[in-house]
C-alpha positions in Angstrom: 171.0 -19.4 106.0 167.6 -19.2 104.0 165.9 -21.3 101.8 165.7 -20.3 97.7 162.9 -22.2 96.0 163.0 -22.0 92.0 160.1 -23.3 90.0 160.5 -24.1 86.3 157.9 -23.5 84.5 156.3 -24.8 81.1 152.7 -22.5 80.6 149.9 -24.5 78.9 147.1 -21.9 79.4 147.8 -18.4 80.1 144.6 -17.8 81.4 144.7 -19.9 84.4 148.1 -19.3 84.7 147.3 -15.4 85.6 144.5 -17.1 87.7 147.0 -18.7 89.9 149.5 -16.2 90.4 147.3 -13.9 91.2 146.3 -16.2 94.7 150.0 -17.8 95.0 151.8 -14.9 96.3 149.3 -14.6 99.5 150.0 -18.6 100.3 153.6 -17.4 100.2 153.4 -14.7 102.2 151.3 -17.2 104.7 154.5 -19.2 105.6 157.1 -16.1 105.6 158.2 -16.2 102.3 158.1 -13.4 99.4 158.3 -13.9 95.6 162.3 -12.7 94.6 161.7 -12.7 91.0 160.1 -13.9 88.1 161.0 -14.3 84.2 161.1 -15.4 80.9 163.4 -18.5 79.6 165.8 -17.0 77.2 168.0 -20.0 76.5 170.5 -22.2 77.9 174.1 -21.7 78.0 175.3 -25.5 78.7 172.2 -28.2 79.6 174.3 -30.9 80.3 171.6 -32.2 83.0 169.4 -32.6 79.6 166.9 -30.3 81.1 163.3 -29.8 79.5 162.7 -27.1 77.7 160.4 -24.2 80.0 159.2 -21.0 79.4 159.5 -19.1 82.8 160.9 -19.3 85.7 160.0 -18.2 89.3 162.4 -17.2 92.5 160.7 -17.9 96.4 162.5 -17.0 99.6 161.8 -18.6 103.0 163.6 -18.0 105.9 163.8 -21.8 106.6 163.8 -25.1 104.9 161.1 -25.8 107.5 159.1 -22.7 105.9 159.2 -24.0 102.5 158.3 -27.6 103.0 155.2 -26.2 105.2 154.2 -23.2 102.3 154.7 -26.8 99.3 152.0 -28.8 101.9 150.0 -26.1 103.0 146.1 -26.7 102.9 146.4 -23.0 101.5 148.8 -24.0 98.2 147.4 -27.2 98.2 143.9 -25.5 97.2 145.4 -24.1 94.1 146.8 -27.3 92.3 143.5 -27.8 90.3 144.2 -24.7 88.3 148.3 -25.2 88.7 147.7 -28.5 87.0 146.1 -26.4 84.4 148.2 -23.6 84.3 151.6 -25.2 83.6 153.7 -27.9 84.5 156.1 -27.1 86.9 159.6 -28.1 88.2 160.2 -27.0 91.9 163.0 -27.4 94.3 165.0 -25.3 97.1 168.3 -24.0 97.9 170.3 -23.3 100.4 171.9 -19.9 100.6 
């Protein structure tokens, strides 16, 4: 089994939005995990959770839950939530595959 996380995001300031995903990756990378994909919102097809709206989404893969819970603490990610919190605001959980 391995561990899908998805991160919803909403961009406030494309500048340090670049800013951070140009360091995430290597954090992921740190705890095993690779970036699957990234992407634009297009729209939604039924939102019965009454979702916010976001612009772009992102797709992590870890090996283990334990992986992706040790990347989301890491001293390594948690250096980059200053310019996160400017960046965007962001949604993120994991799945099981």
């Amino acid at each position: 089994m391995s561990i899908k996380v998805i991160g919803l995001i909403q961009l406030n300031d494309l500048e340090a939005f670049e800013e951070y995903r140009s360091q995430v990756g290597d954090t992921v990378a740190l705890y095993r995990g690779k970036i699957a994909s990234r992407g634009s919102f297009n729209t939604f097809l039924w939102n019965e959770l009454h979702c916010g709206s976001f612009s772009a989404f992102v797709e992590l893969e870890f090996p283990s839950l334990a992986d992706s819970q040790a990347w989301a603490s890491s001293p390594e990610y948690q250096n980059l939530l200053p310019v996160r919190t400017k960046a965007m605001k962001l949604t993120l959980f994991s799945i099981s595959v």
